[in-house]
C-alpha positions as CSV (number, residue, x, y, z in Angstrom):
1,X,-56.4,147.0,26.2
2,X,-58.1,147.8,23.2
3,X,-58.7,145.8,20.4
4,X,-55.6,146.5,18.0
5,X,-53.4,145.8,20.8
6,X,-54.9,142.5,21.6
7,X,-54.8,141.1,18.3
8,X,-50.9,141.9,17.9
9,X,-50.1,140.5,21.0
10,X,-52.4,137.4,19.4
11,X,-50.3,137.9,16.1
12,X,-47.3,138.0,18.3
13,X,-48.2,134.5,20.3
14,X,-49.1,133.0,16.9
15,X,-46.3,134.1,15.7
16,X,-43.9,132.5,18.1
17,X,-45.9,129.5,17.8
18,X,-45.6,129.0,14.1
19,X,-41.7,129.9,14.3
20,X,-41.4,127.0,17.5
21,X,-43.6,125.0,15.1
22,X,-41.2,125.5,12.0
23,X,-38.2,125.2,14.0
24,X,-39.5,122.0,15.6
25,X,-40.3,120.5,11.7
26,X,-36.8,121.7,10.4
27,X,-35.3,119.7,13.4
28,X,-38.0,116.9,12.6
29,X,-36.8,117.2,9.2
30,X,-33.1,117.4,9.5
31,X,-33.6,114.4,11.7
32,X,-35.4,111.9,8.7
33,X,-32.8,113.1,6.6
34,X,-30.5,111.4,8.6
35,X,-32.0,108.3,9.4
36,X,-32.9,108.3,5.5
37,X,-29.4,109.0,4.6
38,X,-28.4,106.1,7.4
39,X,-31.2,103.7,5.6
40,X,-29.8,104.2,2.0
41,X,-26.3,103.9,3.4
42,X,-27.8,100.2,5.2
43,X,-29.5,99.6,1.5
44,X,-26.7,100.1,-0.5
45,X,-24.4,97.8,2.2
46,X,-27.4,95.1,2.1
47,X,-27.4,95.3,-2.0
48,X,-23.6,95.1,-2.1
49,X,-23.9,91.7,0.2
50,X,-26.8,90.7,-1.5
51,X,-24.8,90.8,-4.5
52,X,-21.8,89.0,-3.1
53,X,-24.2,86.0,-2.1
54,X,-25.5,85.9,-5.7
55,X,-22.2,85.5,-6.8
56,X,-21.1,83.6,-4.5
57,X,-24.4,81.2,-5.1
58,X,-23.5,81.5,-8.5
59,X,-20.3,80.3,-8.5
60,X,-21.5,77.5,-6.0
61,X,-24.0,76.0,-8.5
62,X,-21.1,76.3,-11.3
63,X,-18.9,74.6,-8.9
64,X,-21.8,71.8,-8.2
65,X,-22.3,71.2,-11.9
66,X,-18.6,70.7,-12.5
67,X,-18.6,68.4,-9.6
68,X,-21.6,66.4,-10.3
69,X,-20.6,66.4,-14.4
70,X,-17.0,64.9,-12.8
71,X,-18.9,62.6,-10.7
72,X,-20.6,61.4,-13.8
73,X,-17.8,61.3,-15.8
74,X,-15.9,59.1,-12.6
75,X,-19.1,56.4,-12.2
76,X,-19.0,55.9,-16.0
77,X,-15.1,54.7,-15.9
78,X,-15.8,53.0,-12.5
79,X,-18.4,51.1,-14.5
80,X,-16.4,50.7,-17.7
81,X,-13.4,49.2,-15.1
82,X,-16.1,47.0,-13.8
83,X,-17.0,45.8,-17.1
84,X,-13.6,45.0,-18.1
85,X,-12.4,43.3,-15.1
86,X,-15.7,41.6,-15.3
87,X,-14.8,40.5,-18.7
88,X,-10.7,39.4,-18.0
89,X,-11.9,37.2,-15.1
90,X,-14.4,35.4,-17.9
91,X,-11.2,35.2,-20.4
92,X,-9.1,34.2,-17.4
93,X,-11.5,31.4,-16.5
94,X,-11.9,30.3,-20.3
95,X,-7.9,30.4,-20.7
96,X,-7.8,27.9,-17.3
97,X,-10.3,25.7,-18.6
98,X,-8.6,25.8,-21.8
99,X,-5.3,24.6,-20.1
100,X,-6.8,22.3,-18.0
101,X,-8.1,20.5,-21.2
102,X,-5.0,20.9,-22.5
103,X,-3.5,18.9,-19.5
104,X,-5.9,16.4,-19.5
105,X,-5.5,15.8,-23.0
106,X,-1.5,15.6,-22.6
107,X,-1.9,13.1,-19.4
108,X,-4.5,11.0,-21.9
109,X,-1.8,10.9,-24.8
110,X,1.0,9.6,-21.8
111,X,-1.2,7.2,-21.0
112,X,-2.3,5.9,-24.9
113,X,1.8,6.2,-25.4
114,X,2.7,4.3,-22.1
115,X,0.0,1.9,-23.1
116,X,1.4,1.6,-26.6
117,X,4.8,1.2,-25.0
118,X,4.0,-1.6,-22.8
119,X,2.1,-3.4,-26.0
120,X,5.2,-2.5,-28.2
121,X,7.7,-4.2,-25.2
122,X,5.5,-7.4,-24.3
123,X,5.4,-7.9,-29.1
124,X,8.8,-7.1,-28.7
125,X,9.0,-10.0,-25.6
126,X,7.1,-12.4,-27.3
127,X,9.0,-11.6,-30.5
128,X,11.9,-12.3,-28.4
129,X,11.0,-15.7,-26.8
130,X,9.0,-16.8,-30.4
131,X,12.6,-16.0,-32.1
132,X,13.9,-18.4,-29.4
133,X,11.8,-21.0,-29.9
134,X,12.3,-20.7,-33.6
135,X,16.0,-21.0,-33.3
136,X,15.8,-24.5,-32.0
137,X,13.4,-25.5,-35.2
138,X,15.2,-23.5,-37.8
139,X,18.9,-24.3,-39.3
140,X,21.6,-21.8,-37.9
141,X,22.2,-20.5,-41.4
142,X,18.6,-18.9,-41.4
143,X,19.3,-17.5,-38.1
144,X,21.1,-14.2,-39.7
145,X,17.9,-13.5,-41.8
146,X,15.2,-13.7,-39.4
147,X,17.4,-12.0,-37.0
148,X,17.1,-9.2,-39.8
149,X,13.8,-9.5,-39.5
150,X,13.5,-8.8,-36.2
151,X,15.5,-5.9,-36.0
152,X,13.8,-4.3,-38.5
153,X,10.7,-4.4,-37.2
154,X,12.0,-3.7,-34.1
155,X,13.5,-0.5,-35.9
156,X,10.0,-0.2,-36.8
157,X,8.9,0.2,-33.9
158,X,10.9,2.2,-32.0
159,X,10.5,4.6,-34.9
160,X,7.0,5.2,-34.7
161,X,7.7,5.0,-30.7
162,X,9.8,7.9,-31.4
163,X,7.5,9.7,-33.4
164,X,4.7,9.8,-31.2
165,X,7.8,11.0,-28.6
166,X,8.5,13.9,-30.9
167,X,4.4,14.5,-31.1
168,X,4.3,14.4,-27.3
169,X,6.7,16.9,-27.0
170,X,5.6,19.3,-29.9
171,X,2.2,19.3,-28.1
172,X,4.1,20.0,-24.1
173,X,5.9,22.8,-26.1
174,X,2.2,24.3,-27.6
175,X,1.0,23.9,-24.3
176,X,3.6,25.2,-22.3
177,X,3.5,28.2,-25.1
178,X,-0.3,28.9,-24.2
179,X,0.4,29.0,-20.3
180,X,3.7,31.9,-21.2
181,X,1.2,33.7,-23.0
182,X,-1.6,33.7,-21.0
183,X,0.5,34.5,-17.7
184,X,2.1,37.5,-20.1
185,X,-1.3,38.8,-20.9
186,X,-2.5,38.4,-17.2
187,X,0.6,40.8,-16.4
188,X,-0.5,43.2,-19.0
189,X,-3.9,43.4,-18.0
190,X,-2.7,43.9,-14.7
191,X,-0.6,47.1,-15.9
């Protein structure tokens, strides 16, 4: 072979090689194309759930603000609930202690009446037996006036006996008015 003829059937060999070599980069090429087009495709799927999750976080930390502002909102009128019951039981408790004076104060006027009673009955006793004894030293005609005299003090007396009955009462009335009021604000409170 001569020379010429060796270097086309070189040309020729290279030749084929490049074209093998070009058709194995298109398919090379053709093939990162594909997984390039599959990548973006997996990119833009990843973005659009990285985007849900965003707004889905988003919306989670308005929600957890809301919540916790409600929370807030909820400890303040537990606390303000507290207070108040806190400060009815104290006004409850005064208002007993009140009426409890009250009663004691009531039983301790009985008692001064009672006791005034018992000294008005054992005057008007010995009135009685002194009147007696007076009748045998005084005339019969003087009996009409000190009999007078008697009565009206005995009148006297059972006047300012029912006086202090009408005060007893006026203050059972005030008292028993306090204990309706109280029980009608313990009912509203309750409400």
């Amino acid at each position: 072979m001569n020379k010429s003829q060796d270097e086309e059937l070189q040309g020729s060999t290279n030749s084929g090689n490049l074209m093998g070599k070009l058709r194995r980069l298109q398919k090379g090429n053709r093939a990162l194309e594909g997984e390039i087009k599959e990548l973006k495709l997996t990119s833009e799927a990843l973005q659009k759930d990285l985007d849900a999750l965003q707004a889905q976080t988003n919306q989670l930390e308005k929600d957890y603000k809301e919540k916790e502002e409600l929370c807030r909102k909820l400890q303040f009128q537990c606390d303000k609930s507290e207070q108040d019951f806190e400060r009815e039981m104290k006004d409850h408790k005064m208002r007993k202690d009140k009426l409890e004076q009250y009663r004691c104060e009531i039983q301790e006027f009985k008692l001064r009446h009672r006791k005034l009673r018992m000294r008005f009955e054992n005057q008007l006793q010995h009135l009685m037996e002194k009147h007696k004894k007076l009748h045998c030293v005084f005339a019969p005609e003087r009996l009409p006036g000190e009999l007078e005299r008697a009565e009206n003090k005995k009148t006297q007396l059972l006047s300012v006996e029912k006086l202090k009955l009408t005060q007893l009462q006026k203050l059972e009335e005030e008292t028993e008015a306090a204990k309706t009021k109280k029980q009608l604000e313990t009912e509203v409170a309750q409400f």
